[in-house]
C-alpha positions as a Python dict, from the first residue, in 0.01 Angstrom:
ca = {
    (1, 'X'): (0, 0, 0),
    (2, 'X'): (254, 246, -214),
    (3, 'X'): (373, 551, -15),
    (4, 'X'): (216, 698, -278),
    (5, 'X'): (-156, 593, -272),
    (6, 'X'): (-103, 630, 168),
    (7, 'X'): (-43, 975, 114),
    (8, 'X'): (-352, 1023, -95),
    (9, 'X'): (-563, 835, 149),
    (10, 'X'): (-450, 1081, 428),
    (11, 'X'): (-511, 1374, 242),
    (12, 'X'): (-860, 1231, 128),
    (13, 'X'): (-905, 1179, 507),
    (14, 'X'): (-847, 1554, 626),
    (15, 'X'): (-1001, 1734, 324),
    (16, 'X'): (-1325, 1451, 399),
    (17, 'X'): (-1309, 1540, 792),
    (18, 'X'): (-1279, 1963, 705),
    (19, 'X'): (-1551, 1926, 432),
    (20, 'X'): (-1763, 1743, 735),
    (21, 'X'): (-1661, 2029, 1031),
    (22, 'X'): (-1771, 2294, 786),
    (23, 'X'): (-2129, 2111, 705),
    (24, 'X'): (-2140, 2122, 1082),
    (25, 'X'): (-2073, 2525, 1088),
    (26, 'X'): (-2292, 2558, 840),
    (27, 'X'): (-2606, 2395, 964),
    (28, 'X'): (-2560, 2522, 1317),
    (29, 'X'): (-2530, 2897, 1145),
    (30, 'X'): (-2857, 2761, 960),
    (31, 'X'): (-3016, 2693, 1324),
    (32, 'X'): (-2933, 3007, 1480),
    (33, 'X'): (-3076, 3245, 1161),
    (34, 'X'): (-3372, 3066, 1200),
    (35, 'X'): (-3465, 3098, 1590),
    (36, 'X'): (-3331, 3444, 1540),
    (37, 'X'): (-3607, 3486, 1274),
    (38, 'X'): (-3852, 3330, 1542),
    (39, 'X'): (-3728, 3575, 1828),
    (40, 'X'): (-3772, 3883, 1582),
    (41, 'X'): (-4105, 3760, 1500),
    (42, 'X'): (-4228, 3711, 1834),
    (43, 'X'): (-4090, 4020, 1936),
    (44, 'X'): (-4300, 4215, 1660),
    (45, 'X'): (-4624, 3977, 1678),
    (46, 'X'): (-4936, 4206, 1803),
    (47, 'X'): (-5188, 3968, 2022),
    (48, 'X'): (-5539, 4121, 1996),
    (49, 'X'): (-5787, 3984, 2214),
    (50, 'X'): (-6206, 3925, 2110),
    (51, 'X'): (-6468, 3769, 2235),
    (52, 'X'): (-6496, 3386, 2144),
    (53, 'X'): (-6851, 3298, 2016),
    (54, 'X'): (-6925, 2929, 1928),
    (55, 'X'): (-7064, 2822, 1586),
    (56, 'X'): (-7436, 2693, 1801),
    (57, 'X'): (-7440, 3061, 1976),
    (58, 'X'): (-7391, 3237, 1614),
    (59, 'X'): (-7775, 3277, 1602),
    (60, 'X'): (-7851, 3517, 1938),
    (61, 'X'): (-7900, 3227, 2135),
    (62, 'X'): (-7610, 3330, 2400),
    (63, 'X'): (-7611, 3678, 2553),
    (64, 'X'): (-7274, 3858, 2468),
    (65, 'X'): (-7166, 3956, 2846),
    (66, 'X'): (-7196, 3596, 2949),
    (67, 'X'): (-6961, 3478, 2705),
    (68, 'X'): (-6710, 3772, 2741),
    (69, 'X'): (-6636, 3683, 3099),
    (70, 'X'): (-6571, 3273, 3009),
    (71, 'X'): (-6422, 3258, 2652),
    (72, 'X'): (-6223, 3491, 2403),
    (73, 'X'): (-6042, 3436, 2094),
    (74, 'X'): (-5710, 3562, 2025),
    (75, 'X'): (-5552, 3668, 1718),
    (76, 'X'): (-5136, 3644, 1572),
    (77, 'X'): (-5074, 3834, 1234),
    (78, 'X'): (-5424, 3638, 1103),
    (79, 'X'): (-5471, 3337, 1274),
    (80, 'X'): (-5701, 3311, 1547),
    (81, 'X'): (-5701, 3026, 1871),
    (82, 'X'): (-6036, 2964, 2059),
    (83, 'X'): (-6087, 2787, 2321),
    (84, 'X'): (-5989, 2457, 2388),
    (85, 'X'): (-5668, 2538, 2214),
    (86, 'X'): (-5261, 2594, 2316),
    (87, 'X'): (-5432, 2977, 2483),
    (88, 'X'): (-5578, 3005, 2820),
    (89, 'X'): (-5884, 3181, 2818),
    (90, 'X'): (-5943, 3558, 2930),
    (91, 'X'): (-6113, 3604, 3279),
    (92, 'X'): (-6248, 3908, 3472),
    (93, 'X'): (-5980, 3812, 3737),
    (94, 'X'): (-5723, 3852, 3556),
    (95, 'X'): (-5754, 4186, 3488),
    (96, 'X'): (-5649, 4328, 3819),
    (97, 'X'): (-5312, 4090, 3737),
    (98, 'X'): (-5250, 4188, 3425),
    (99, 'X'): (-5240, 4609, 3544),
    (100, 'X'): (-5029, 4500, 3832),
    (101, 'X'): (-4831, 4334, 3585),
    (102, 'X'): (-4828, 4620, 3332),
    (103, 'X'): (-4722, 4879, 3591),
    (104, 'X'): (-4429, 4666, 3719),
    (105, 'X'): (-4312, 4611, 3371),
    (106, 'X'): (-4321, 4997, 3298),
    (107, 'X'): (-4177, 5052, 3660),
    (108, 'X'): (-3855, 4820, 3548),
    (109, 'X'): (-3847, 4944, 3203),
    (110, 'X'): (-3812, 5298, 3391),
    (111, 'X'): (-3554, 5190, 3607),
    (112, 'X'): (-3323, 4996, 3358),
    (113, 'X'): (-3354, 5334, 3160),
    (114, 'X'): (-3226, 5518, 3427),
    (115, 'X'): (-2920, 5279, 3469),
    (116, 'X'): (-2868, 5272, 3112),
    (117, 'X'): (-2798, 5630, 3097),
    (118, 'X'): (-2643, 5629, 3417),
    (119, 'X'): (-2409, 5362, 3262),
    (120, 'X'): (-2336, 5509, 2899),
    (121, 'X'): (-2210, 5830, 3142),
    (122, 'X'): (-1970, 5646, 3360),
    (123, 'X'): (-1899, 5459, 3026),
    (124, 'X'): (-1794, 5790, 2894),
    (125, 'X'): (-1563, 5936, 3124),
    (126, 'X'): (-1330, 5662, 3022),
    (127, 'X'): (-1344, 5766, 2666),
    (128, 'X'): (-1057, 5987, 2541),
    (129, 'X'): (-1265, 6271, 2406),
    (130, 'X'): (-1378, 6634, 2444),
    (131, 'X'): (-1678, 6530, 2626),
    (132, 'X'): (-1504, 6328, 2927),
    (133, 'X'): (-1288, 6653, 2967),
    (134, 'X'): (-1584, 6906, 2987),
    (135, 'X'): (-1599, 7065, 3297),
    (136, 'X'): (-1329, 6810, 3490),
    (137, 'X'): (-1026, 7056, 3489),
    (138, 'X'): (-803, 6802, 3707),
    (139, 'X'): (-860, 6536, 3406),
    (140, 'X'): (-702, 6802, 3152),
    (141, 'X'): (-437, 6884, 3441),
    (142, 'X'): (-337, 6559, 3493),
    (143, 'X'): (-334, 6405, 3122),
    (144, 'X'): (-198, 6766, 2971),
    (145, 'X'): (-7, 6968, 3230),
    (146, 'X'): (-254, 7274, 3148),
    (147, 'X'): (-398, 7451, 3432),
    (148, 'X'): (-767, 7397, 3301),
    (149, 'X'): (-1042, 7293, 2985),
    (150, 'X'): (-1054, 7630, 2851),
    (151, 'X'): (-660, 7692, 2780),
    (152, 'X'): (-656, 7367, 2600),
    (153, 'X'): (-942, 7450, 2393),
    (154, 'X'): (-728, 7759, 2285),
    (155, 'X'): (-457, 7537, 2203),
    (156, 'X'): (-698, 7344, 1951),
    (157, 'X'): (-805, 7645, 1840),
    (158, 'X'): (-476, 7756, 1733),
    (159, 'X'): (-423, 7372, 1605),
    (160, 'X'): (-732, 7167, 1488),
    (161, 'X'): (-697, 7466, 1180),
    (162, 'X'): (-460, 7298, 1035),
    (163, 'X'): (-496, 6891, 1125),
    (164, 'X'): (-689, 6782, 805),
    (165, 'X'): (-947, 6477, 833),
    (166, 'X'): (-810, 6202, 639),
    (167, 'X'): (-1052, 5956, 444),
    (168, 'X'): (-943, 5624, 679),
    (169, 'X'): (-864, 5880, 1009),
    (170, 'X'): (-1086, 5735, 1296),
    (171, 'X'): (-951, 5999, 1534),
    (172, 'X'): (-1075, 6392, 1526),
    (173, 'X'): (-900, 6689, 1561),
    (174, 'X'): (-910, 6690, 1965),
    (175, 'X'): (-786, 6321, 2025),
    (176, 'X'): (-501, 6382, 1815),
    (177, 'X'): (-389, 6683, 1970),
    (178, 'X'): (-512, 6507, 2292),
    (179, 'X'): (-265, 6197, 2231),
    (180, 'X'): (4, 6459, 2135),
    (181, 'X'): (-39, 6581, 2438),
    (182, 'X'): (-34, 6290, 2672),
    (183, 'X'): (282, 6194, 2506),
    (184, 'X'): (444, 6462, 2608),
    (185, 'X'): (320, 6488, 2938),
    (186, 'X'): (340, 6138, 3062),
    (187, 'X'): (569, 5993, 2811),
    (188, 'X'): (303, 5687, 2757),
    (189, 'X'): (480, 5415, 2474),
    (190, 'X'): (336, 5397, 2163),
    (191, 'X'): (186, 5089, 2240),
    (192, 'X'): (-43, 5231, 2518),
    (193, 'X'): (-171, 5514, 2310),
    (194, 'X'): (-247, 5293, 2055),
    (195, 'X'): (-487, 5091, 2328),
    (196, 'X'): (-635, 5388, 2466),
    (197, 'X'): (-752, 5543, 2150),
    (198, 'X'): (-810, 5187, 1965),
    (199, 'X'): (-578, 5267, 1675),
    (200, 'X'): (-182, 5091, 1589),
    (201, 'X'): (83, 5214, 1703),
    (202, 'X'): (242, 5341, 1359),
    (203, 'X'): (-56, 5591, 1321),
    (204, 'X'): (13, 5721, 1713),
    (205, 'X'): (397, 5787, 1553),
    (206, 'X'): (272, 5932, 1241),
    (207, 'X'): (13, 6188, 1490),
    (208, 'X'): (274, 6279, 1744),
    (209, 'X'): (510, 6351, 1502),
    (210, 'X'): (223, 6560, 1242),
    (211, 'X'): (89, 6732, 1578),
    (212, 'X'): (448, 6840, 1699),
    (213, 'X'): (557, 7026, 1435),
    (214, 'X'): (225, 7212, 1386),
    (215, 'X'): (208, 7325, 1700),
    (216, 'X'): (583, 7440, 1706),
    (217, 'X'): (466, 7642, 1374),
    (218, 'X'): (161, 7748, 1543),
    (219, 'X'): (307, 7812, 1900),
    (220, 'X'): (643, 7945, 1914),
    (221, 'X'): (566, 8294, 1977),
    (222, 'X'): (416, 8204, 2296),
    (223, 'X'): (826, 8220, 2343),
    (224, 'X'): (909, 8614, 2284),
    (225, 'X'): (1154, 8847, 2453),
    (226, 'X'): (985, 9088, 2625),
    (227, 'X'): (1020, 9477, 2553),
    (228, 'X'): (1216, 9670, 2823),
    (229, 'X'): (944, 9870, 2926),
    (230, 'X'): (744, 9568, 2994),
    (231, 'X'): (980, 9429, 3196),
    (232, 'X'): (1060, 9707, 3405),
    (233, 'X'): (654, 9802, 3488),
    (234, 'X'): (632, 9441, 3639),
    (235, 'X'): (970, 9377, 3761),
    (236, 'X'): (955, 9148, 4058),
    (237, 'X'): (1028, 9353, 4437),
    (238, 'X'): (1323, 9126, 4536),
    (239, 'X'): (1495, 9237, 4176),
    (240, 'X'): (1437, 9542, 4232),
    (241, 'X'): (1581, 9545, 4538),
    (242, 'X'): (1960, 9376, 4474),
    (243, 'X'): (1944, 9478, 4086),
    (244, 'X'): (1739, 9792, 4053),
    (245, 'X'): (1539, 9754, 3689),
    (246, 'X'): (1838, 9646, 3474),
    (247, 'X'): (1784, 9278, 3423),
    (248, 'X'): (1663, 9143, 3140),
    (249, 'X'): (1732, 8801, 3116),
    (250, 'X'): (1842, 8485, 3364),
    (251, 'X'): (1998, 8217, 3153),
    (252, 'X'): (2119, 7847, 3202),
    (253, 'X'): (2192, 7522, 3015),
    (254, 'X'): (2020, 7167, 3090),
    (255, 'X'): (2071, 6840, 2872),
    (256, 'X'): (1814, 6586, 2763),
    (257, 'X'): (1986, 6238, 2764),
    (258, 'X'): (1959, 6070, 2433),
    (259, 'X'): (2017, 5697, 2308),
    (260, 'X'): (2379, 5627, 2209),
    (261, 'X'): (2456, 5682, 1809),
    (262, 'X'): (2612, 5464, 1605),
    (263, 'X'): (2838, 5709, 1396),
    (264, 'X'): (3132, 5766, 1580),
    (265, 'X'): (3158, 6127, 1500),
    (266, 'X'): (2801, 6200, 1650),
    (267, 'X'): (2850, 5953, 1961),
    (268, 'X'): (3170, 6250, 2022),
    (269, 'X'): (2967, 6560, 1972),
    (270, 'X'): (2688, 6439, 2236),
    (271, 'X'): (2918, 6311, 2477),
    (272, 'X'): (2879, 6546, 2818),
    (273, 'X'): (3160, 6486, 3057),
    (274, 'X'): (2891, 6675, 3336),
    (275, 'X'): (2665, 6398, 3262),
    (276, 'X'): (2894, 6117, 3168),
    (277, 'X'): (2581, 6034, 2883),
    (278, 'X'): (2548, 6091, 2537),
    (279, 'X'): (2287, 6431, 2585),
    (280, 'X'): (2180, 6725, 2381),
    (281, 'X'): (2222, 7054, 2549),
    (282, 'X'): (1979, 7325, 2548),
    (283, 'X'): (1996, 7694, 2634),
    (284, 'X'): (1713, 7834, 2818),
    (285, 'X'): (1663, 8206, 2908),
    (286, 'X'): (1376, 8292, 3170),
    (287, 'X'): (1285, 8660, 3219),
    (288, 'X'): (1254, 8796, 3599),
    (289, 'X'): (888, 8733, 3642),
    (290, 'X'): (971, 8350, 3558),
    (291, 'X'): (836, 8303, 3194),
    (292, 'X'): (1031, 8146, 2918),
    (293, 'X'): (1187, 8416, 2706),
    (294, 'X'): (1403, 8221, 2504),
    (295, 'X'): (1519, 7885, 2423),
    (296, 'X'): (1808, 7786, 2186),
    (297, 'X'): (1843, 7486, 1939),
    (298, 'X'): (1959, 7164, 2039),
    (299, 'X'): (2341, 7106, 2028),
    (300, 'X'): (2564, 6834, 2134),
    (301, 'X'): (2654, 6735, 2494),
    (302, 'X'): (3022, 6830, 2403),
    (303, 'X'): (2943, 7194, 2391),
    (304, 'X'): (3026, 7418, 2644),
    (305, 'X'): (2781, 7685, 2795),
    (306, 'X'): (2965, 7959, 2676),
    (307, 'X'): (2991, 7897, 2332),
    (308, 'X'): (2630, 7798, 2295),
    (309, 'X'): (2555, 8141, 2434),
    (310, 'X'): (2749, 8349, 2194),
    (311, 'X'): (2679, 8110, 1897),
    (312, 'X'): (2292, 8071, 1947),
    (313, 'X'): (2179, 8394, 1926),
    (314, 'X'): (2034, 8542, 2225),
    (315, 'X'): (2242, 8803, 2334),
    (316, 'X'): (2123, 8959, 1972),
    (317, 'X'): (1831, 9053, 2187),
    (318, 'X'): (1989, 9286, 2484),
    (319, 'X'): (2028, 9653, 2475),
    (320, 'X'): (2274, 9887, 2675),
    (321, 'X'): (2271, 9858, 2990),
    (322, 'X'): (2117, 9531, 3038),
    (323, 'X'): (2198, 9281, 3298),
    (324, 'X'): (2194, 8902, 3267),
    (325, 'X'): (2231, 8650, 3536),
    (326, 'X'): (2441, 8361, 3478),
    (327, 'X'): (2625, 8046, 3692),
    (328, 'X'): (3003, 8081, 3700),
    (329, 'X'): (3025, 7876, 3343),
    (330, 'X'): (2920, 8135, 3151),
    (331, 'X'): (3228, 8358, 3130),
    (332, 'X'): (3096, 8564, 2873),
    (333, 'X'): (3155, 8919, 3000),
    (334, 'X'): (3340, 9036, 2692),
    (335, 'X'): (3073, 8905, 2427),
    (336, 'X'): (2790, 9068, 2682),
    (337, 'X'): (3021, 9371, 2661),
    (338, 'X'): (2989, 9427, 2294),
    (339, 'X'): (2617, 9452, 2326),
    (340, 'X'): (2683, 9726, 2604),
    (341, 'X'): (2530, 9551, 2904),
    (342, 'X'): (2637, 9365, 3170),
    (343, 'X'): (2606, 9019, 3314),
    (344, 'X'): (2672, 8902, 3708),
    (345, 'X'): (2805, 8549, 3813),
    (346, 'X'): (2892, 8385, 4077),
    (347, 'X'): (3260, 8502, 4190),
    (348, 'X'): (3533, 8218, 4173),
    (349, 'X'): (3665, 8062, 4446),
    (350, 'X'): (4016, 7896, 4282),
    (351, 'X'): (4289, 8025, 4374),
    (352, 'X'): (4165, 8200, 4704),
    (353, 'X'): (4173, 8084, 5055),
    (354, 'X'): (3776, 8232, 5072),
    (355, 'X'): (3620, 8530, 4925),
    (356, 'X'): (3561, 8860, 5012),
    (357, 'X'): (3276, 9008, 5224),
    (358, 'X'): (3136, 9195, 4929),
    (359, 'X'): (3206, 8878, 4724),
    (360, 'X'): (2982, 8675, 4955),
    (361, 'X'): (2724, 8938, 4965),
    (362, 'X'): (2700, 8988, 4587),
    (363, 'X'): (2725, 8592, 4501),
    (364, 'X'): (2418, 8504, 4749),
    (365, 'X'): (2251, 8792, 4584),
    (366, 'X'): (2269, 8653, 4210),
    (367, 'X'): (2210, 8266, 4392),
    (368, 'X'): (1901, 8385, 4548),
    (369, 'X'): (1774, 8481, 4243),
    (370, 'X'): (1929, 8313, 3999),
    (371, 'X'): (1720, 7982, 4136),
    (372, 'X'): (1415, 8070, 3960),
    (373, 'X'): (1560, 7939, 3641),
    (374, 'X'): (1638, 7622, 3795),
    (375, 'X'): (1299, 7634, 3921),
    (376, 'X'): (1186, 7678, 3576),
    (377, 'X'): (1385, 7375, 3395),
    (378, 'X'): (1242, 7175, 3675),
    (379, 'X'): (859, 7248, 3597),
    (380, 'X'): (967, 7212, 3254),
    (381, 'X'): (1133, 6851, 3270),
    (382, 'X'): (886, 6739, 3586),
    (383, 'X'): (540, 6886, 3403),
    (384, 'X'): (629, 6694, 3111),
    (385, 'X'): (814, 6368, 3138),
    (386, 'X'): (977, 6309, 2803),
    (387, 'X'): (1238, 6515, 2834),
    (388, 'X'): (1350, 6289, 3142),
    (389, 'X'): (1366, 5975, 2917),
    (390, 'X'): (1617, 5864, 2685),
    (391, 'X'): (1502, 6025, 2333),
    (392, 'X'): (1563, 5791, 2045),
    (393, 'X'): (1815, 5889, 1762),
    (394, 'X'): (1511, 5926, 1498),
    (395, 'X'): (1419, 6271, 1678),
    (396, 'X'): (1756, 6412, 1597),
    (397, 'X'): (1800, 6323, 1225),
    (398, 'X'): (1657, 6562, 1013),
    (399, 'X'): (1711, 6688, 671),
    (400, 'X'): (1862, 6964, 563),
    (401, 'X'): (1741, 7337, 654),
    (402, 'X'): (1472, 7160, 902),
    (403, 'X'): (1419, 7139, 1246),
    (404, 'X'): (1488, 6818, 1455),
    (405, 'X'): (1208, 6709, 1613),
    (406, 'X'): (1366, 6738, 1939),
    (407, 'X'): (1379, 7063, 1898),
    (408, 'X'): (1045, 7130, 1838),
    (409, 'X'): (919, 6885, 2105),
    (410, 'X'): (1112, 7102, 2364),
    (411, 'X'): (1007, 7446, 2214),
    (412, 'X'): (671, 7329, 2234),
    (413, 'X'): (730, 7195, 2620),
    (414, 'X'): (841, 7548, 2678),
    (415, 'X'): (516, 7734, 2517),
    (416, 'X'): (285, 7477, 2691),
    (417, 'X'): (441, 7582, 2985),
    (418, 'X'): (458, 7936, 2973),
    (419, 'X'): (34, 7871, 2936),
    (420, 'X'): (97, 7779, 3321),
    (421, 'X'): (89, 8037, 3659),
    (422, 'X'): (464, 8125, 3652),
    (423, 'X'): (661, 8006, 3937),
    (424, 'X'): (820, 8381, 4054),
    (425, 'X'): (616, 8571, 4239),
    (426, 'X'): (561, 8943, 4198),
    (427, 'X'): (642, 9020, 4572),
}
């Protein structure tokens, strides 16, 4: 036999032996339409049960009670079985049976109702929607960081607006913000987010990223600088007491570390010798009754404290005769100065064998309170866990006259937590 004429013969073989396995498939699909057909039918068949009178009795001859109690016919969508047939025949004993029967059968249907719905509720609580988080304010806690149902229904009210439903979008309004929100919060892969709400994981990348930005749009002035007068009504007691009314603002720097960039020029800008990491360094200004009053863009590890604070912005917002707390990086006395207000550090200890009395006094003064901010970046960076990880290079590269989306993932890590009992106390 030719190569040839071999390699037909095997080919002939295996298209013979699949045309045979899918006669097979076929015929067994065949089978099980057909006792599904039975089944159905059987399930919707009505039995009717009448007395059975034989042909010889048609005439009178047999009283009807006497043969009610022996025979009866019964009848399945038109055909009717007498006696002597496939059916048993009815008798008056059976009766009591067949109400015993009847009430156990509604007794269990009861029952399996019962755990049905009982079942469909547990079966819900595992579900990622609005109705597992009704009423269970430690689910939202845990999954969102906010204190409780109602405060994240007002953040979907101030972003479902402006999420539009999408012809091939399986997931509403709340589970996207929802899976925004875990993100953030727990810091869950893409992978896992695409399990729990039974989508891929390019359309949880595309939601985080939509979500983000609205809600930067939508919740950035939860961030605002308060007016003096507000800030001097409810002025903590213990600020008061070592700084009269006069501060305004207690600010410090903390870095987010960042995955390592390829361009050379970059990989120098984000290097932090504090952090020996490639990190992008935020500014963060807390007012004395410990909410967020300002937060800065992102900039590069590189940077110090001191320039970010006269290059970002913020001291645009003090008026004479403000006070700022600071650590001892933030020599900026002389740009505070130009603003006509005033800002306390720490006092140096280079160059001097030990500091003063009123140097001691005064620097555990501004430590004592100068804490809270600390405090602050802490609930930030512990409430929601992203900002501990390594962010990936795509949430820094952005086009021109836009914001990163690191930027707006921490501005909106701020607001969220601003929606939170602050961490100063008013005594």
């Amino acid at each position: 036999m030719t190569p040839t004429k071999s390699v037909l013969k095997k080919k002939k073989i295996e298209t013979d032996s699949k045309r045979y396995n899918r006669a097979v498939d076929r015929q067994k699909n065949r089978d099980k339409h057909h006792v599904a057909r039975v089944l159905l039918e059987l399930q919707s068949a009505e039995f009717v049960a009448t007395p059975y009178i034989p042909e010889q009795d048609t005439q009178g001859l047999t009283p009807f009670n006497e043969v009610e109690s022996e025979t009866c016919t019964f009848t399945w969508k038109g055909k009717t079985e007498g006696p002597g047939k496939s059916l048993q025949p009815c008798k008056e004993n059976d009766k009591e049976k067949l109400n015993e029967l009847d009430s156990r059968i509604n007794s269990e249907i009861q029952r399996l109702l019962s755990e049905n719905m009982a079942l469909k509720s547990e079966l819900n609580s595992f579900y990622m929607n609005q109705e597992s988080f009704k009423e269970d304010n430690e689910k939202v806690k845990y999954y969102t960081g906010l204190p409780n149902y109602l405060t994240l229904m007002v953040v979907m009210d101030l972003v479902s607006p402006f999420l539009k439903m999408k012809k091939n979008m399986r997931l509403g309004a709340f589970e996207r913000v929802l899976l925004t929100l875990m993100r953030l919060k727990h810091n869950f892969p893409l992978k896992d987010l695409a399990y729990r709400f039974k989508t891929s994981s390019s359309t949880v990348s595309r939601i985080f990223t939509l979500v983000i930005h609205i809600m930067f749009v939508r919740m950035k002035h939860f961030i605002y600088w308060p007016e003096r007068e507000e800030l001097q009504t409810t002025m903590p007691l213990e600020f008061r007491k070592h700084f009269a009314r006069k501060t305004s603002v207690i600010i410090d720097c903390f870095e987010i570390f960042i995955a390592r960039p390829k361009a050379l020029l970059a990989r120098a800008q984000t290097w932090s010798n504090y952090k020996h990491h490639n990190t992008v360094k935020f500014l963060i200004g807390i007012t004395p009754q410990g909410s967020i009053s300002y937060i800065s863009n992102g900039w590069g590890g590189r940077a110090s404290d001191k320039y970010i604070t006269e290059a970002c912005g913020i001291l645009d917002n003090l008026l004479p005769g403000d006070l700022v707390l600071a650590d001892r990086g933030f020599d900026i006395a002389d740009s505070v100065g130009v603003y006509c207000a005033e800002v306390n550090i720490p006092s140096f200890t280079r160059g001097k064998s030990q500091l003063s009395a009123t140097d001691v006094e005064t620097t555990r003064k501004i430590a004592h309170v100068r804490i809270h901010v600390e405090r602050v970046i802490g609930l930030v960076r512990n409430k929601y866990t992203i900002l501990q990880d390594k962010i990936p290079i795509d949430f820094l590269i952005h086009e021109k006259d836009e914001v990163p989306t690191i930027d707006k993932i921490v501005n909106v890590c701020c607001a969220l937590t601003n929606m939170n009992e602050s961490v100063v106390g008013f005594d």
